[in-house]
C-alpha positions as CSV (number, residue, x, y, z in Angstrom):
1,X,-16.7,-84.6,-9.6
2,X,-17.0,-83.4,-13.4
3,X,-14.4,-86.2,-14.4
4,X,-16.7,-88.7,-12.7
5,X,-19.8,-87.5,-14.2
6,X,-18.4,-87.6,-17.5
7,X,-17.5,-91.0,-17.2
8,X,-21.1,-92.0,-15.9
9,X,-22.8,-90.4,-18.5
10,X,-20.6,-92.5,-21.1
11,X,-21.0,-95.5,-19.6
12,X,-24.6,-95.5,-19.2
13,X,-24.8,-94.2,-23.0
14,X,-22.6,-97.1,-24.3
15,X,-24.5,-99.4,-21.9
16,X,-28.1,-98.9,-21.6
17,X,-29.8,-100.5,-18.7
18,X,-32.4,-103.3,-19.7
19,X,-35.6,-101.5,-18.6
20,X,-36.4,-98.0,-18.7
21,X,-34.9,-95.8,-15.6
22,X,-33.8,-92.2,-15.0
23,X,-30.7,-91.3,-12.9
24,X,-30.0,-88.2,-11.1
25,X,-27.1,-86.8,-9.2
26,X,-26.9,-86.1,-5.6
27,X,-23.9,-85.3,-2.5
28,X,-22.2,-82.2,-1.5
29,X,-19.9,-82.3,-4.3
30,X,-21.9,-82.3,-7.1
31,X,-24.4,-79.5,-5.5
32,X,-20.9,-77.7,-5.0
33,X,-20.4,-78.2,-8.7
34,X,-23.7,-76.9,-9.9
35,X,-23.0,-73.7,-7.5
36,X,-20.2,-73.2,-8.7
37,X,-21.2,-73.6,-12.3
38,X,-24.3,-70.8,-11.7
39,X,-21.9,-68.9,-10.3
40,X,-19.4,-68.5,-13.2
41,X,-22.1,-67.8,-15.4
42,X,-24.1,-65.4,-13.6
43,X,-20.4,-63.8,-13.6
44,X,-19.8,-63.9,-16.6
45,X,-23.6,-62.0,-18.0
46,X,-22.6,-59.7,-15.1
47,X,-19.3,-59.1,-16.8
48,X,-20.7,-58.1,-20.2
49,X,-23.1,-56.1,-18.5
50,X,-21.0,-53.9,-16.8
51,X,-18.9,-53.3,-19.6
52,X,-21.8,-51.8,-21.1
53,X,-22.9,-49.8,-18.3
54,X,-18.9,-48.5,-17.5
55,X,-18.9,-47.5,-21.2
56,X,-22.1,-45.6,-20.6
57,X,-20.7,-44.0,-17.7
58,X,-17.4,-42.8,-19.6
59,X,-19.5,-41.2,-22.1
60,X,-21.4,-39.1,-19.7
61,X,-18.5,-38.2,-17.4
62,X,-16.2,-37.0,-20.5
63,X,-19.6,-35.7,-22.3
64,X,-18.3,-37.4,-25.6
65,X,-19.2,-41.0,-27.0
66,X,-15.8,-40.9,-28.8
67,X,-14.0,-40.0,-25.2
68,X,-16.1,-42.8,-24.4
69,X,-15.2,-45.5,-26.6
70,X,-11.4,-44.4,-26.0
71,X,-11.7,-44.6,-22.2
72,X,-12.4,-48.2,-22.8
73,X,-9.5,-49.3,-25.2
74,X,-7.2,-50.3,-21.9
75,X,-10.0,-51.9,-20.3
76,X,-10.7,-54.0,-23.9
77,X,-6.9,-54.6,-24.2
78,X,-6.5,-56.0,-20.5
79,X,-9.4,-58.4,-20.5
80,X,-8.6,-59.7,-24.0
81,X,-4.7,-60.2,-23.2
82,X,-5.9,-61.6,-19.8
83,X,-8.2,-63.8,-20.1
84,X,-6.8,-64.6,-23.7
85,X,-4.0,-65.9,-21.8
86,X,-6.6,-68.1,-19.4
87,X,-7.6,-69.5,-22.3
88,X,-4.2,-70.4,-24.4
89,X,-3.0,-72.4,-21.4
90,X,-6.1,-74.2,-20.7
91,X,-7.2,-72.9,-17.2
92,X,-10.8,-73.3,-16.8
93,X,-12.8,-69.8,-16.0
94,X,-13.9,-70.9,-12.4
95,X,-14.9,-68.6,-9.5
96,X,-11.5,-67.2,-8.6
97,X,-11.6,-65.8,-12.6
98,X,-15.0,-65.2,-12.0
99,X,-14.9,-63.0,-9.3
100,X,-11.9,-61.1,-10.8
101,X,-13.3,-60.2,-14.1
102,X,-15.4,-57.6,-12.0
103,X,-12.4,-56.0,-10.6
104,X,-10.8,-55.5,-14.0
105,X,-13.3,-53.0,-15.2
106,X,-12.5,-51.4,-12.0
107,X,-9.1,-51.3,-12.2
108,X,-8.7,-50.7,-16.2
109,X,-10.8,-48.1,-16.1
110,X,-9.2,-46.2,-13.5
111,X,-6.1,-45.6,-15.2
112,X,-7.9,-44.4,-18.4
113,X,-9.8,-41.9,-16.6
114,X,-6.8,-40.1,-15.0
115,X,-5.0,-39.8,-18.1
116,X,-7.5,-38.8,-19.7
117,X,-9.5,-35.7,-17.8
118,X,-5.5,-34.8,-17.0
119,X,-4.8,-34.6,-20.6
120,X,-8.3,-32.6,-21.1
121,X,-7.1,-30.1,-18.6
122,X,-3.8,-29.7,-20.0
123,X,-4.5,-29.4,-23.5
124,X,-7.4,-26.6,-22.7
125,X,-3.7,-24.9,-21.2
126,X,-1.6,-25.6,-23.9
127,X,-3.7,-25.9,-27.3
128,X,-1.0,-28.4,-28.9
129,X,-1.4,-32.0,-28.0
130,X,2.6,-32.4,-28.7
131,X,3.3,-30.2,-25.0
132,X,0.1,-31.7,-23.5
133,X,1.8,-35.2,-24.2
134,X,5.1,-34.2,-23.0
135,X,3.5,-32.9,-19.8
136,X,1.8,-36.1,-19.4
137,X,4.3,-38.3,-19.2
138,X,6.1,-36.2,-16.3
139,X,3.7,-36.2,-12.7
140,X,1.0,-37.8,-14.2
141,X,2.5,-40.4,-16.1
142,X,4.9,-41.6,-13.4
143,X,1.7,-41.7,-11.1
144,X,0.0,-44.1,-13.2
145,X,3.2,-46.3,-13.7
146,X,4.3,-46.3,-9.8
147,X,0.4,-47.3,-9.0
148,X,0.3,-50.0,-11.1
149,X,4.0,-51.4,-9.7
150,X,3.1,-50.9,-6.5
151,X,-0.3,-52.9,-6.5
152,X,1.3,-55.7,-8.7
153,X,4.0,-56.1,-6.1
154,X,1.3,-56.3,-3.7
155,X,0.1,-58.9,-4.8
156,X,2.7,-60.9,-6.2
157,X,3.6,-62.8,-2.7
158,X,0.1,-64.7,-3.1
159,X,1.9,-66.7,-5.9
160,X,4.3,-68.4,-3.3
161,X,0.4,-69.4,-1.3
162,X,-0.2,-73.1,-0.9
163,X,-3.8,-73.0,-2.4
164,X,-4.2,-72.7,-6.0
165,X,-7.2,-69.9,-6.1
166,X,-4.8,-67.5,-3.9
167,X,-1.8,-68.2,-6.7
168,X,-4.4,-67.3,-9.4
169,X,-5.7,-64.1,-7.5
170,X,-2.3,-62.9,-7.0
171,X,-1.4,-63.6,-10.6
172,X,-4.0,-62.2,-12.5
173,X,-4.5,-58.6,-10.1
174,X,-0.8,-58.4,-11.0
175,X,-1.3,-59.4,-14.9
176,X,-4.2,-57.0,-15.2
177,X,-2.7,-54.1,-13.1
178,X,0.5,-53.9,-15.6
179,X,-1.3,-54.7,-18.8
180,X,-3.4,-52.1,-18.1
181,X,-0.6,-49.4,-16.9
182,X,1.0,-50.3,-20.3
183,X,-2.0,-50.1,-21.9
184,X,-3.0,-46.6,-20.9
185,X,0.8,-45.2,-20.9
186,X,1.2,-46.4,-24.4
187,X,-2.4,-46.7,-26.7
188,X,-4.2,-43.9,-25.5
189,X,-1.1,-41.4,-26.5
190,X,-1.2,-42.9,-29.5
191,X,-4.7,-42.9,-30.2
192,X,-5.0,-39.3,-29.1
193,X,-2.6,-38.4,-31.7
194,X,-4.4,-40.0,-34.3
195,X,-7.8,-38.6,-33.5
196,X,-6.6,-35.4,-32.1
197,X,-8.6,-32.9,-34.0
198,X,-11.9,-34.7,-33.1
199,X,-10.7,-35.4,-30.4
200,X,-10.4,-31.6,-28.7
201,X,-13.0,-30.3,-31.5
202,X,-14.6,-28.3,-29.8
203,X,-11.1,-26.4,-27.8
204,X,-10.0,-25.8,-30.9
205,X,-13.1,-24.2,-32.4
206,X,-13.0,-21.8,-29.4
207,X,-9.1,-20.9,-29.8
208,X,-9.7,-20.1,-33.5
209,X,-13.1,-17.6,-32.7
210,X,-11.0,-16.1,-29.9
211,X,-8.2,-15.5,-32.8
């Protein structure tokens, strides 16, 4: 229906009728287009919305803007390798992408904020971010990884589906499940060791009055 409206518009540019007239479309198909159309970019304002609002929410669950902004690094990491992707082989962000792009804040986030209030509550055991790190990586690390495998291969049969939006749901929840695993298991270490000392300010403030 787009290809054919495209090709309307053209023609009536390149031939102009001979007396003044106004055209406008009509059917099911073209009122399916302009749903669709709304839809994807009602979506899409939802989408930067919420990203807004989840970061919000980080920095009052963790009390700390700077827990905040690193709670959202897998998210940011997942949506732009995602959709990057989306965009570097040409697919066109219809509803199926749409709909998803809600479900990746979910799902992003959810990873950060397990390794993160784990690695809170370790590190106010241990005081050394090197043991807290180790510790990570043992029960709550392999927790992370085997949810984000096991949804991924969930969902991966949906690629073998006969309809195209079920092969694209089933791609991308797998896409965005592992990016994000990876993402978390691998940045947010890294990060933490970078910023540790603003990081767990205020733990190690306490540590040194109680010395």
């Amino acid at each position: 229906m787009e290809s054919v409206r495209r090709a309307v518009e053209d023609f009536i540019s390149n031939n102009p009728p001979p007396v003044p007239m106004t055209h406008r479309w009509a059917g099911l198909t073209y009122i399916n287009v302009v749903w669709q159309n709304k839809m994807v970019t009602g979506m899409l304002k939802s989408l930067m919305g919420s990203f807004v609002v989840v970061f919000l929410i980080m920095s009052l669950l963790f009390r700390s803007v700077l827990w905040g902004i690193l709670s959202m690094i897998p998210l940011t990491v997942t949506i732009c390798f995602i959709y990057g992707i989306i965009g570097w082989v040409g697919k066109d962000y219809d509803m199926p992408v749409a709909v998803l792009s809600s479900l990746t804040l979910g799902m992003s986030i959810d990873f950060a904020i397990h390794f993160i209030q784990r690695s809170k509550e370790i590190y106010a055991k241990q005081g050394d971010w090197t043991e807290t790190c180790f510790r990570m990586f043992g029960e709550p690390g392999r927790a992370i990884s085997r949810n984000a495998v096991v949804i991924a291969l969930g969902f991966l049969p949906l690629l073998f589906a006969h309809l195209i939006p079920y092969r694209t749901v089933g791609f991308l929840i797998a896409s965005i499940m592992m990016v994000s695993g990876i993402a978390t298991l691998i940045i947010l270490p890294s990060m933490v060791t970078v910023f540790e000392k603003l990081l767990f300010r205020r733990t190690t403030n306490s540590k040194e009055v109680v010395k």
